[in-house]
TORKOL-4160 file (C-alpha; in steps of 0.2 Angstrom, whole numbers, padded with zeros to 4 digits, m for minus):
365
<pt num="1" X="0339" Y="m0048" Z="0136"/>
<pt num="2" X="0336" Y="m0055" Z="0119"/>
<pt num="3" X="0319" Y="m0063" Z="0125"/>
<pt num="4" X="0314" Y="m0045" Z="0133"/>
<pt num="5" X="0318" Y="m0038" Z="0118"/>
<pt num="6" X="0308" Y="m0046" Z="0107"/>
<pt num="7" X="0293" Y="m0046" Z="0119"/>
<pt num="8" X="0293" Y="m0028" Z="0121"/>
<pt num="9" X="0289" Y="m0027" Z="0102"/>
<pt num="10" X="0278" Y="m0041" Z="0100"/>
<pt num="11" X="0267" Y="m0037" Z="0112"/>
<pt num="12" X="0263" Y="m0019" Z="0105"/>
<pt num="13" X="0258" Y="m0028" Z="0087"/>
<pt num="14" X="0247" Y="m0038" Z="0097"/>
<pt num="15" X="0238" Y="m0023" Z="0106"/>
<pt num="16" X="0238" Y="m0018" Z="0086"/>
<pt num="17" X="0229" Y="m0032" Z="0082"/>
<pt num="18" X="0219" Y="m0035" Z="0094"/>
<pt num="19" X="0211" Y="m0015" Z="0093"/>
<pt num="20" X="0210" Y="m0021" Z="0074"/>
<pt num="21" X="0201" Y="m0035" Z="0078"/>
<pt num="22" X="0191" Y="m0027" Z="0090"/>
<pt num="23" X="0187" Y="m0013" Z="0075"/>
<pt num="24" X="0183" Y="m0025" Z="0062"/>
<pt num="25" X="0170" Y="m0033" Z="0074"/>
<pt num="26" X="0161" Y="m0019" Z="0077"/>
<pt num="27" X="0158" Y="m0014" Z="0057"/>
<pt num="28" X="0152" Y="m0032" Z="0056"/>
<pt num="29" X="0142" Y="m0031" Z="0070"/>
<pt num="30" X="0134" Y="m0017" Z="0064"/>
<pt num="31" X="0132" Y="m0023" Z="0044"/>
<pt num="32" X="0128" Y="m0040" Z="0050"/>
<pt num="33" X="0114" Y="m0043" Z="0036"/>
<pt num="34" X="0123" Y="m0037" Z="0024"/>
<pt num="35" X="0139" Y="m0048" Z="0025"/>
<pt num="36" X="0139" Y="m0067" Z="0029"/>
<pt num="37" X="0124" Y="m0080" Z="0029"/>
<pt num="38" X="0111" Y="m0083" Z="0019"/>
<pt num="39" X="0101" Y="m0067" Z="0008"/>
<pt num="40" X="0086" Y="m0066" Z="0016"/>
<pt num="41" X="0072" Y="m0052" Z="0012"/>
<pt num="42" X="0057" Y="m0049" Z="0023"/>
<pt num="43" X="0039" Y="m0044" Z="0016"/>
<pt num="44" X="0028" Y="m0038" Z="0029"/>
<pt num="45" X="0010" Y="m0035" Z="0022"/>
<pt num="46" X="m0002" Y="m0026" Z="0033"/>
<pt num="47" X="m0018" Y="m0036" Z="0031"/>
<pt num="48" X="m0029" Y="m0050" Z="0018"/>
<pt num="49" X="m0046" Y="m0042" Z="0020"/>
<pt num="50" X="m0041" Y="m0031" Z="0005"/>
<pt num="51" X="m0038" Y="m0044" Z="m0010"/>
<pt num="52" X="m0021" Y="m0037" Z="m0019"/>
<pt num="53" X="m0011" Y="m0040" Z="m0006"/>
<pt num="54" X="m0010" Y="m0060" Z="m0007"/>
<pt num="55" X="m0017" Y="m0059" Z="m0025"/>
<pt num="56" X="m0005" Y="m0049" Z="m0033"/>
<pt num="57" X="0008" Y="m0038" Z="m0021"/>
<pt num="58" X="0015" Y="m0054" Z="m0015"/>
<pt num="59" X="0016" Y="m0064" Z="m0029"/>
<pt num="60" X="0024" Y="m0051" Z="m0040"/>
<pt num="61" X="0037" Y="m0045" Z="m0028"/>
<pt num="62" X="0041" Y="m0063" Z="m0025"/>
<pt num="63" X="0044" Y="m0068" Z="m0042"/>
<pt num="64" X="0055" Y="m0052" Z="m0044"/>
<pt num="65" X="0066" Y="m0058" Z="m0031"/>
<pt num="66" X="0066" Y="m0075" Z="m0037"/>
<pt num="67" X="0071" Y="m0067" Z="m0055"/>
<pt num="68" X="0086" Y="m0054" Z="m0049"/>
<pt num="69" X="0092" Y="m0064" Z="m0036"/>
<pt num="70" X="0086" Y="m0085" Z="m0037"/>
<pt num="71" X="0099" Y="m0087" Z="m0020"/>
<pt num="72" X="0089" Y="m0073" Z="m0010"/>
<pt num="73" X="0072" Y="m0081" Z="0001"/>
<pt num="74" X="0059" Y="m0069" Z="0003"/>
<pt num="75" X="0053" Y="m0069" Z="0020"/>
<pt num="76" X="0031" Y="m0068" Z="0019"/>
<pt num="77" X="0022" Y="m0062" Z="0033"/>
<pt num="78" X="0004" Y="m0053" Z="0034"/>
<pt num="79" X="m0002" Y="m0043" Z="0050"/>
<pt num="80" X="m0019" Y="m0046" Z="0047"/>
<pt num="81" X="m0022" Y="m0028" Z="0050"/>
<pt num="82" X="m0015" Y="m0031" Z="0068"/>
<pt num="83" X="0000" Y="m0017" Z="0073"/>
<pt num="84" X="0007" Y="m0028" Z="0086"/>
<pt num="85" X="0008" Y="m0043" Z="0078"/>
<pt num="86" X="0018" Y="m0037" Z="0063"/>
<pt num="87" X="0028" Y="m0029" Z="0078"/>
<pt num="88" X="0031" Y="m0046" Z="0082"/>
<pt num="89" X="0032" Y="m0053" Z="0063"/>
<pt num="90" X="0046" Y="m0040" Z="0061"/>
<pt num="91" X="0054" Y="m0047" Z="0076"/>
<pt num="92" X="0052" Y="m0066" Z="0069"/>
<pt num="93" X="0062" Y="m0059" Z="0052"/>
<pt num="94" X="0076" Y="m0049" Z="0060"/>
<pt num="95" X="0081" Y="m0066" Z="0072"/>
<pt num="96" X="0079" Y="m0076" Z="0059"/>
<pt num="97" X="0093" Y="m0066" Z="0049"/>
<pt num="98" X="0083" Y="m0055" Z="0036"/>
<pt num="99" X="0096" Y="m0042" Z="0027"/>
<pt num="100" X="0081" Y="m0031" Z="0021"/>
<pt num="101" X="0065" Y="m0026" Z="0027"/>
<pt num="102" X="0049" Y="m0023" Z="0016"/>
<pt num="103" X="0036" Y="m0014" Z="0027"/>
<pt num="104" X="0018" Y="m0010" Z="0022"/>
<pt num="105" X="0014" Y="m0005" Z="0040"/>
<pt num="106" X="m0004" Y="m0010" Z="0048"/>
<pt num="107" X="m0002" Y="0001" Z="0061"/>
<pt num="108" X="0011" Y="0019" Z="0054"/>
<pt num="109" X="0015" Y="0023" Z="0071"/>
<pt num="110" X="0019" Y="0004" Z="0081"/>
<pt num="111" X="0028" Y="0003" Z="0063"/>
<pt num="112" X="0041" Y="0017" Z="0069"/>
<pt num="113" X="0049" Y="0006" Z="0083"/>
<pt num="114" X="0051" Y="m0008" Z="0070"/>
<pt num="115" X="0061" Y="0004" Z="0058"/>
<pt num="116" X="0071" Y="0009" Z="0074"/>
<pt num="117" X="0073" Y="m0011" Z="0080"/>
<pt num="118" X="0079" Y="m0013" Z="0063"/>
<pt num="119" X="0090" Y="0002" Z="0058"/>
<pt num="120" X="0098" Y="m0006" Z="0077"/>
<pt num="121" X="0102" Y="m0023" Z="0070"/>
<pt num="122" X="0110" Y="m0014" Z="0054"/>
<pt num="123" X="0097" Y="m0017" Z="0044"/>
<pt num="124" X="0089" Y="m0006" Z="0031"/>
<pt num="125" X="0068" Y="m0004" Z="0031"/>
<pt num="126" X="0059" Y="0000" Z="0013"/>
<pt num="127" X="0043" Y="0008" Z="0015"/>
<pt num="128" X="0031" Y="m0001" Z="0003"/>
<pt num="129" X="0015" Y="0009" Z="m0001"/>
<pt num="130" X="0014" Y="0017" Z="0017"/>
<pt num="131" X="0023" Y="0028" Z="0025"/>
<pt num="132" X="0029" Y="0023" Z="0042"/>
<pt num="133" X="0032" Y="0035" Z="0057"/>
<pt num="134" X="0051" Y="0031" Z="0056"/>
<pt num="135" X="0069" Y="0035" Z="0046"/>
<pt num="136" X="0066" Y="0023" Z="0034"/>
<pt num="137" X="0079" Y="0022" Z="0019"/>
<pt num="138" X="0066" Y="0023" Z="0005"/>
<pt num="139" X="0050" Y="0023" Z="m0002"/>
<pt num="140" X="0041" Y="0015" Z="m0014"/>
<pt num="141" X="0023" Y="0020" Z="m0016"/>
<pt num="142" X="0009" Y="0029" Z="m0027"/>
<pt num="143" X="0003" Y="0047" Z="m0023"/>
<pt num="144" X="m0010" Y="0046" Z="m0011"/>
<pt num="145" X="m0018" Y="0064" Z="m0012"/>
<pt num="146" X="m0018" Y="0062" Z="m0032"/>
<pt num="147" X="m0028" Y="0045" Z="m0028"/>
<pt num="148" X="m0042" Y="0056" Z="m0018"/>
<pt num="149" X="m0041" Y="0068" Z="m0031"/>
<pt num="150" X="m0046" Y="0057" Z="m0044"/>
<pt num="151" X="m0059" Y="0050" Z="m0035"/>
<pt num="152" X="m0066" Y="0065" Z="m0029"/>
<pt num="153" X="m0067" Y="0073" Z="m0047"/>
<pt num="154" X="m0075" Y="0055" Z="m0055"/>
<pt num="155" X="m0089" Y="0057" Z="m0043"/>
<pt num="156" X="m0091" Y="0076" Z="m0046"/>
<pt num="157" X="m0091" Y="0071" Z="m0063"/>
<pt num="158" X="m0100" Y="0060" Z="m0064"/>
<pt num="159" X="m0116" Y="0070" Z="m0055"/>
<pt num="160" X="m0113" Y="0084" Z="m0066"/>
<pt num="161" X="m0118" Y="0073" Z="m0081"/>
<pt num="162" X="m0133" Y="0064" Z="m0071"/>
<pt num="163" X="m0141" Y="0082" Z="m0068"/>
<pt num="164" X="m0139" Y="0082" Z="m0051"/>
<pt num="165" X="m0142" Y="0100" Z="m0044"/>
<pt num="166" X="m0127" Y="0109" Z="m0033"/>
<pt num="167" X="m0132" Y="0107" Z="m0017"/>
<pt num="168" X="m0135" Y="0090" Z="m0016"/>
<pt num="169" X="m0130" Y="0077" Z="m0004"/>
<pt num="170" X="m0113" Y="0067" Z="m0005"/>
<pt num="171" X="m0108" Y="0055" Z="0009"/>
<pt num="172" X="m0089" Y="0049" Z="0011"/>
<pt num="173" X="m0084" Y="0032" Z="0017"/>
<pt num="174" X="m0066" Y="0035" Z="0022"/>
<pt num="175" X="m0051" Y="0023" Z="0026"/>
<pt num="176" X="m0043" Y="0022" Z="0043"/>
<pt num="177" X="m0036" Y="0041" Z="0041"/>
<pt num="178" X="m0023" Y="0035" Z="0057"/>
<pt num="179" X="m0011" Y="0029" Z="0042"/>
<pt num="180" X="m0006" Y="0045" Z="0031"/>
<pt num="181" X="m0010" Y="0037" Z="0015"/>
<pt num="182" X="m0027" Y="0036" Z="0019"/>
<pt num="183" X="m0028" Y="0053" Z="0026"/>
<pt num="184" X="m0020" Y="0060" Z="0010"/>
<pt num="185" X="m0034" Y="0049" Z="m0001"/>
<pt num="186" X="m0047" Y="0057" Z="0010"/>
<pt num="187" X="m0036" Y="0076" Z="0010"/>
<pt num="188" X="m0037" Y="0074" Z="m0009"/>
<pt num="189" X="m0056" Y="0069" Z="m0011"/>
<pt num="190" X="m0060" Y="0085" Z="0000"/>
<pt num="191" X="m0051" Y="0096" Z="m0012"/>
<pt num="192" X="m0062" Y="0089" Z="m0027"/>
<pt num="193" X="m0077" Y="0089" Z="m0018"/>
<pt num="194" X="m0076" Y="0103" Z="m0009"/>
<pt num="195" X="m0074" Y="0116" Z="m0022"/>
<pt num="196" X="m0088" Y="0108" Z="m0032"/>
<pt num="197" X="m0103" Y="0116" Z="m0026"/>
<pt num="198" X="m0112" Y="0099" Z="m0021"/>
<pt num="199" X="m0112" Y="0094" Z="m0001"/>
<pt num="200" X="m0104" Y="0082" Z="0012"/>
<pt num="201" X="m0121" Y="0076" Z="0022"/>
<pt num="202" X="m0111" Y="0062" Z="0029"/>
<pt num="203" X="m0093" Y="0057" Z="0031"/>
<pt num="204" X="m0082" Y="0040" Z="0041"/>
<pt num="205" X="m0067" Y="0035" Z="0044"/>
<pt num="206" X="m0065" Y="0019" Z="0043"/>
<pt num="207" X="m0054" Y="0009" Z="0056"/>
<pt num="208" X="m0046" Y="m0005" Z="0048"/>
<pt num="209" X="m0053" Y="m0003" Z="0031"/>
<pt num="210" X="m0066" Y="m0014" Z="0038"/>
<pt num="211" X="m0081" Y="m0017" Z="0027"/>
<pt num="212" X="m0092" Y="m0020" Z="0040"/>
<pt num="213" X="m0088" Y="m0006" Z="0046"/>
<pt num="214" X="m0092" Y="0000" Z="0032"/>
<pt num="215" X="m0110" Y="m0007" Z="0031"/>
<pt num="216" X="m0116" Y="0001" Z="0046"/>
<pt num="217" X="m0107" Y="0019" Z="0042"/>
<pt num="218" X="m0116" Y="0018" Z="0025"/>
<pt num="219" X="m0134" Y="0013" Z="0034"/>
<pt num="220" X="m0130" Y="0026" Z="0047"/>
<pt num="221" X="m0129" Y="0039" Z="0031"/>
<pt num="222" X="m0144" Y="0033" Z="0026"/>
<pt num="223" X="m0155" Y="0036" Z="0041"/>
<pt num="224" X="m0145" Y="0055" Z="0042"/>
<pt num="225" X="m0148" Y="0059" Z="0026"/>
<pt num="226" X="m0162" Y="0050" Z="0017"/>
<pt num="227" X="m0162" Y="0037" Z="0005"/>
<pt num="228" X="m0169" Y="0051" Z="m0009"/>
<pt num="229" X="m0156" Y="0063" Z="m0003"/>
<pt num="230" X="m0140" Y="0054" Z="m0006"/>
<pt num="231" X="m0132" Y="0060" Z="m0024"/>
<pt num="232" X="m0115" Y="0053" Z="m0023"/>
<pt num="233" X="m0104" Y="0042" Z="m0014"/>
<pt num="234" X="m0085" Y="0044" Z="m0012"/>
<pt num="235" X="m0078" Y="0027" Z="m0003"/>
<pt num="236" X="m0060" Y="0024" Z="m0001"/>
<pt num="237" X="m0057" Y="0007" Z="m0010"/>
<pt num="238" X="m0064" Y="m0006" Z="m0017"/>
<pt num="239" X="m0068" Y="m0019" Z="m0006"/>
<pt num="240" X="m0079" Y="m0006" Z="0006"/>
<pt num="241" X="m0088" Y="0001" Z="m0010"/>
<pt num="242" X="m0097" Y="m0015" Z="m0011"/>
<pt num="243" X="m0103" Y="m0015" Z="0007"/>
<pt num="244" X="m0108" Y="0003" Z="0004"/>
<pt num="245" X="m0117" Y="m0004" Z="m0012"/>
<pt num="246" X="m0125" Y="m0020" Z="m0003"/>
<pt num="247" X="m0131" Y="m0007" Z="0012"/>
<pt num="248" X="m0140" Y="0004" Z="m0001"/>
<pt num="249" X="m0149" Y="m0009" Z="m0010"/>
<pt num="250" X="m0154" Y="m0017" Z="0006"/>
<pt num="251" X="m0163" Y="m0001" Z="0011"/>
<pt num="252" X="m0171" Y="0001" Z="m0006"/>
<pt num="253" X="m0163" Y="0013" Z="m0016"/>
<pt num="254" X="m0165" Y="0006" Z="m0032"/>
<pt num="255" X="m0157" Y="0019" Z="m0043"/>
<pt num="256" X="m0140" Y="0020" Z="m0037"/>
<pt num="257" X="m0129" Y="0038" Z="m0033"/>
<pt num="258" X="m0112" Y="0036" Z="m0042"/>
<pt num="259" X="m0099" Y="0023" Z="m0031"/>
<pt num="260" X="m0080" Y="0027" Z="m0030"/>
<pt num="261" X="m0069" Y="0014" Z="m0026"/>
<pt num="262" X="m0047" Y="0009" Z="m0026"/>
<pt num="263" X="m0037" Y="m0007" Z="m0030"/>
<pt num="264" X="m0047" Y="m0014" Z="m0047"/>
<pt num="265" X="m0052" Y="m0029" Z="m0035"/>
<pt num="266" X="m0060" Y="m0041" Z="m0049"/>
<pt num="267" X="m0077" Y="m0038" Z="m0040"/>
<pt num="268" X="m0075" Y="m0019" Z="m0041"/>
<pt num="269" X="m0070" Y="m0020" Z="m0060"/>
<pt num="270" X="m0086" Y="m0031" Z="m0061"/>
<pt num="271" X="m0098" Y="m0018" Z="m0051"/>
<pt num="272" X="m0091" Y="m0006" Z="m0064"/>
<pt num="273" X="m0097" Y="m0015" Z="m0079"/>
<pt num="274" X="m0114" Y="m0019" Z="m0072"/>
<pt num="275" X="m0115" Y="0000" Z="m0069"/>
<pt num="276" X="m0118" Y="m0001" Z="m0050"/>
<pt num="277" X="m0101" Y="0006" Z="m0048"/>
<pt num="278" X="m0095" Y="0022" Z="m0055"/>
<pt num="279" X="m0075" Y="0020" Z="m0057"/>
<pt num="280" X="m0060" Y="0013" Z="m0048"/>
<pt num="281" X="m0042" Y="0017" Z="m0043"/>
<pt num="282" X="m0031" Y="0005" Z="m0054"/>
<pt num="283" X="m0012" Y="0006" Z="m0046"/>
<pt num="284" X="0001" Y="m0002" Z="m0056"/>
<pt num="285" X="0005" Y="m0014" Z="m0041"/>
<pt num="286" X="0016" Y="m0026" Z="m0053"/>
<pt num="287" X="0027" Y="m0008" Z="m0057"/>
<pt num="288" X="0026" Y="m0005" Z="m0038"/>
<pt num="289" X="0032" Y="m0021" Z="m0034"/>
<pt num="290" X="0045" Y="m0025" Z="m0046"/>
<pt num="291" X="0053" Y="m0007" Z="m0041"/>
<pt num="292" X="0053" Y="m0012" Z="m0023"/>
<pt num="293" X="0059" Y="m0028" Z="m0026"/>
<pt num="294" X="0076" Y="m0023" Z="m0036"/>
<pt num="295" X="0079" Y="m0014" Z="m0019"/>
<pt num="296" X="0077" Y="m0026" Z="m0006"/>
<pt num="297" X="0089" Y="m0036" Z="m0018"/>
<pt num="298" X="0100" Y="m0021" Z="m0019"/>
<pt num="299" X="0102" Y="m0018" Z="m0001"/>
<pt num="300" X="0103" Y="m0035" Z="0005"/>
<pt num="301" X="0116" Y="m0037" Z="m0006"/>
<pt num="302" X="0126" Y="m0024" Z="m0005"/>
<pt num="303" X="0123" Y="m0014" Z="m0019"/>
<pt num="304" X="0117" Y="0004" Z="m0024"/>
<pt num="305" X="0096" Y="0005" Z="m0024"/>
<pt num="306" X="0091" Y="0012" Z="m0040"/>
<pt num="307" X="0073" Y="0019" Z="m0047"/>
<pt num="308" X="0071" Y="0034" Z="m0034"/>
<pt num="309" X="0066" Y="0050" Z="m0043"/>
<pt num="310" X="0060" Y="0062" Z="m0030"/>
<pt num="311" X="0060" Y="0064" Z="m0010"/>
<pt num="312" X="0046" Y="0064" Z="0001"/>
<pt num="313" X="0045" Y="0070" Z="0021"/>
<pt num="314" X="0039" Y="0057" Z="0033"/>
<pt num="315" X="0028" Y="0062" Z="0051"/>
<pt num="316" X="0047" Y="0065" Z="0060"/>
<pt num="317" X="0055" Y="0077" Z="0046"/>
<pt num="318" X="0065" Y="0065" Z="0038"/>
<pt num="319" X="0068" Y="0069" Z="0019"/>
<pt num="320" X="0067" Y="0050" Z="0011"/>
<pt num="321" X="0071" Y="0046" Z="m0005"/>
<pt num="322" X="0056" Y="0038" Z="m0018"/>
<pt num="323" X="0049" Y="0033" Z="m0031"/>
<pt num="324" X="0029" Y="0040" Z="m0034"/>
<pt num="325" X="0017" Y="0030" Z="m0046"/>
<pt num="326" X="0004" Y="0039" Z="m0054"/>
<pt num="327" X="m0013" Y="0031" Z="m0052"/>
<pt num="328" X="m0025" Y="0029" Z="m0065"/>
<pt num="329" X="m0043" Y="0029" Z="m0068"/>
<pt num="330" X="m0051" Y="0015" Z="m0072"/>
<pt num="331" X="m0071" Y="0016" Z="m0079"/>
<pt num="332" X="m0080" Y="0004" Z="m0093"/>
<pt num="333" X="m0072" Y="0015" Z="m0108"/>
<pt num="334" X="m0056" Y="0009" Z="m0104"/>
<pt num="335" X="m0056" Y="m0005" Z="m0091"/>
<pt num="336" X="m0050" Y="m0016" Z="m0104"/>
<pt num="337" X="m0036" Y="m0004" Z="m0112"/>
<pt num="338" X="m0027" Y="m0005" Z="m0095"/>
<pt num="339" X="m0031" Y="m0020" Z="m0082"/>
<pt num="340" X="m0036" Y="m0032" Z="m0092"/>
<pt num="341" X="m0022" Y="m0026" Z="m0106"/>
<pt num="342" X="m0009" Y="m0026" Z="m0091"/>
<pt num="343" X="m0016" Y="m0045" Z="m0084"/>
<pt num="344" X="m0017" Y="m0037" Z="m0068"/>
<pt num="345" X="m0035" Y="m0049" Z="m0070"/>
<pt num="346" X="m0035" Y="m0061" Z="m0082"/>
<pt num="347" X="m0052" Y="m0060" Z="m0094"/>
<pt num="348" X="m0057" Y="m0078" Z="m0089"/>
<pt num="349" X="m0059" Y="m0072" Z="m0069"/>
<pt num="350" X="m0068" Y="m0056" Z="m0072"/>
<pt num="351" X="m0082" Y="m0063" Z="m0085"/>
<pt num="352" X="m0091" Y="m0073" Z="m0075"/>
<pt num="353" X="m0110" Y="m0079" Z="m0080"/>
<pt num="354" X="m0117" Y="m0063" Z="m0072"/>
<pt num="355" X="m0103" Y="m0053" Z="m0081"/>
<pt num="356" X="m0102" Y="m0059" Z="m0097"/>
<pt num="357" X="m0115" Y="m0049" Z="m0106"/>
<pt num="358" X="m0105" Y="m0034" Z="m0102"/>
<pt num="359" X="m0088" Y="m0040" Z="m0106"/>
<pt num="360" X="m0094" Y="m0042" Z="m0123"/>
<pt num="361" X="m0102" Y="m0028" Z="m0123"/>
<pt num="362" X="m0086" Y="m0020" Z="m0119"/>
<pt num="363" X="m0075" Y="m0030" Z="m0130"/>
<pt num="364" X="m0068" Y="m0041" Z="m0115"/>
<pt num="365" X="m0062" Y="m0060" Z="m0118"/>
């Protein structure tokens, strides 16, 4: 009787435990990153043909990390430009027990089923310069249509102080407008440009930022328009601005149209003291870096994310919060006051032979 007894109470306080245990399982199960194991932070870059992503975005992100939290590993991986393959890098950095992801996507839309495989596993996704299709849990970036903006008013400006007539021809060398930053770059530009009096002859959209690509869009413009007929030239980044440049001089035109460009590559910056390009996009990349840094730290360990001042609306509706650089203008007059001033490149890199006559001439050593 005794022995009965003491089952019948026994055994509910094991059912107790047991649903307890079952409980507990399922929270840890679905916080797995984020208790238990190593801290491990994924960087998923989306391609190397553009130059700040291995020279700057990645080093300064991973020596944040390595400064906030020494016993966190930063995960590195670059897509190449290739959607599926970060799909499958993303993969690689999930199994192999990453507590945060840091996503600049290749491809926005195969980038949404990486947020999802993620926010599945428990894991938290950081947007990082784009904006993926997907319920990210914030976003670190600059504002895109600003950036058009400011290119497209350089160029406009710049014209109006050459003399060029309203009328005249400008061509537009576009990124790949399937990601929305780029479409917000190009969205910006139009507003400038637009409005200005002066005339799109020609306008690209670049798949894969690709700078051949690029070439042959820029020689096609040529033929349309007519080597004469060309006044300005609005191209999306830096690395593209060249090929546009090298694909104008190879046809002849030996007075070059104003030349936008983005991302203060050291051979922009150096275009832009020889005078064949007109300006560039400097985005505090360090800033942007360092800010997304402190968060993949915060999330994968546990604690609240700080440095988001506003919102922004992603292609499904969701209301994510961010944090919005300001771009800046970078031209002769005050290339020195800000990239070289913030060692974004270092005074040794950008005054090469060719250069040099123009870094003193602008006070650069």
């Amino acid at each position: 009787m005794r022995i009965r007894t003491m089952t019948m109470i026994v055994a509910p306080l094991l059912l107790i435990g047991a649903l307890g245990a079952c409980t507990k399982s399922a929270e840890e199960t679905a916080n797995a990153t984020q208790s238990g194991g190593p801290c491990k932070i994924a960087l998923l870059l989306p391609e190397n043909a553009t130059p700040r992503y291995e020279a700057a975005d990645k080093p300064y992100f991973e020596a944040e990390v390595a400064k906030k939290a020494p016993d966190c590993e930063v995960l590195y991986f670059n897509a190449a430009n290739d959607g599926t393959k970060q799909q499958q890098q993303a993969e690689t950095a999930l199994t192999q027990g990453a507590r945060a992801l840091v996503l600049d996507s290749a491809d926005t839309t195969a980038a949404a089923s990486i947020v999802e495989q993620a926010k599945a596993k428990g894991v938290k996704t950081i947007a990082y310069d784009r904006t993926p299709n997907g319920p990210v849990a914030y976003e670190f970036t600059f504002n895109a249509e600003q950036v058009g903006q400011f290119q497209g008013q350089a160029l406009v400006d710049a014209m109006t102080k050459a003399g060029v007539p309203k009328g005249a021809q400008v061509v537009m060398i576009n990124g790949d407008t399937s990601g929305p930053e780029a479409l917000k770059f190009k969205q910006g530009a139009h507003k400038v440009i637009d409005s200005s009096g002066y005339t799109v002859g020609a306008e690209y959209d670049t798949p894969k930022w690709s700078p051949d690509t690029a070439t042959t869009e820029m020689s096609q413009a040529i033929t349309k328009i007519g080597k004469d007929n060309i006044k300005g030239v609005n191209v999306a980044n830096d690395t593209m601005a060249g090929a546009a440049i090298n694909a104008m001089q190879q046809a002849g035109i030996s007075s070059l149209p104003p030349v936008t460009g983005q991302d203060a590559a050291t051979d922009g910056l150096q275009r832009i003291l020889l005078g064949t390009q007109t300006m560039t996009i400097y985005k505090a990349l360090k800033k942007l870096a360092v800010a997304a840094a402190d968060a993949a730290v915060a999330v994968a360990t546990g604690k609240p994310v700080a440095g988001t001042t506003t919102t922004v609306t992603n292609a499904t509706g969701d209301s994510i919060p961010a944090n919005l650089l300001t771009p800046v203008v970078v031209m002769t007059e005050n290339l020195k006051s800000t990239v070289v001033a913030d060692e974004f490149v270092k005074a040794a890199d950008l005054c090469t032979a060719d250069v040099q006559a123009a870094c003193q001439k602008y006070g650069i050593s």
